[in-house]
N, C-alpha and C positions, 0 to 999 in steps of 0.2 A: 482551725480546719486541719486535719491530719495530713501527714504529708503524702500520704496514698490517695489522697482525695484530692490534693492539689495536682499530681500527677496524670490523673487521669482524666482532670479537664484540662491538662497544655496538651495529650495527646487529644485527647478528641477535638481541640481547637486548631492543631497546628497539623494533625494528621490526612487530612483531608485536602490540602495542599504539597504535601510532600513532593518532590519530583515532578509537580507540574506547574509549567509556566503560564502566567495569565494572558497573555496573547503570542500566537503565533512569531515564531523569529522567522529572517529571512532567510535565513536555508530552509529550514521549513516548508517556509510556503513555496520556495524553486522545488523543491520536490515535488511538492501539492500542483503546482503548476506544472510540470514537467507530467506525472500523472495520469489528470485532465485532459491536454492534448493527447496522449497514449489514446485514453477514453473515447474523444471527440473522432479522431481520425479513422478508430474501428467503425465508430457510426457513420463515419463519412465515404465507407469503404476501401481506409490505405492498404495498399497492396502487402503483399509478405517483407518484401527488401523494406519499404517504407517504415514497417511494423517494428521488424527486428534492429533500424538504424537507431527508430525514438526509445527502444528498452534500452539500448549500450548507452544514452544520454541517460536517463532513468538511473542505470545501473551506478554511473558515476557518482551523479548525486546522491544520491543513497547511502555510498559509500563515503563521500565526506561527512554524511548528515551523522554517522553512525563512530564519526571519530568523536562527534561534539557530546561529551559526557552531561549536557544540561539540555538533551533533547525529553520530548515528552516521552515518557513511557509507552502511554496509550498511540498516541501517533507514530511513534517507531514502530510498536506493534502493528497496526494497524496497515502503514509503509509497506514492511517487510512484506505482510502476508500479498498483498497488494498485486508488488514486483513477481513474487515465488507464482502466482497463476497466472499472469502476464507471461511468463519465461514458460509456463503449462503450456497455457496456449500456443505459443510461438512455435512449442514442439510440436506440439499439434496438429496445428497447419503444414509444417512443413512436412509432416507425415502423411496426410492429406494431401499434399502437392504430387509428393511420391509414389504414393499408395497407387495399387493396380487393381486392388480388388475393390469391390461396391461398398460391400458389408463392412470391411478396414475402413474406406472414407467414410462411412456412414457415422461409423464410432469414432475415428478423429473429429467429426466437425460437432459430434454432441460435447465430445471434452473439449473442443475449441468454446464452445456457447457458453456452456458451464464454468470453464475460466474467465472468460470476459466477463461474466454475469460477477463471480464473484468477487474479482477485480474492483467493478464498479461497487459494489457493497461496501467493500474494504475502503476505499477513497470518502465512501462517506462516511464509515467510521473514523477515519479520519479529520474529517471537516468538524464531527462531532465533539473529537477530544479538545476544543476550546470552547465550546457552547457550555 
């Protein structure tokens, strides 16, 4: 067998595992978890101080998740984008908390919706990169 043909079945065999681990590690999933209650408590109607206390935990773990050079790709990605409309939101609202005019609150609480909506997408993107 030629050596170009041996090569491009270790890549096609070993490449499709590259950088991702086959089950969730425990930082990982404190993220994943950590998250999830973000998620749960928007549904549950946490107030703004509630909202912005559970992102600064969020925020932490995220941050050591993202020292660990053997996290998944796809779930880092996925993490990130996750947080980054979380933090939208947060602005959001608190724009919306301030806001005096109708039409300003009207367009913060649609970018409020819109971030949590895509939030929750992103989590289950997440949940996804180990299935």
């Amino acid at each position: 067998m030629p050596k170009s043909a041996v090569l491009i079945l270790m890549l096609l065999l070993f490449l499709p595992t590259a950088g991702c681990s086959p089950e969730i590690s425990p930082q990982e999933a404190k993220v994943l978890g950590t998250l999830d209650e973000i998620q749960r408590a928007v549904e549950d109607n946490i107030d703004y101080d509630g909202f912005a206390q559970l992102l600064l935990t969020a925020k932490a773990e995220i941050d050591m998740l993202k020292q660990d050079n053997g996290t998944n790709p796809c779930f880092k990605s996925a993490v990130e984008k996750c947080y980054a409309s979380y933090e939208i939101a947060r602005k959001a609202w608190k724009r919306k908390i301030e806001e005096k005019d109708e039409a300003r609150k009207s367009d913060m609480e649609m970018t409020l919706s819109f971030s949590l909506s895509f939030s929750a997408i992103n989590i289950e993107r997440a949940n996804k990169c180990y299935q």
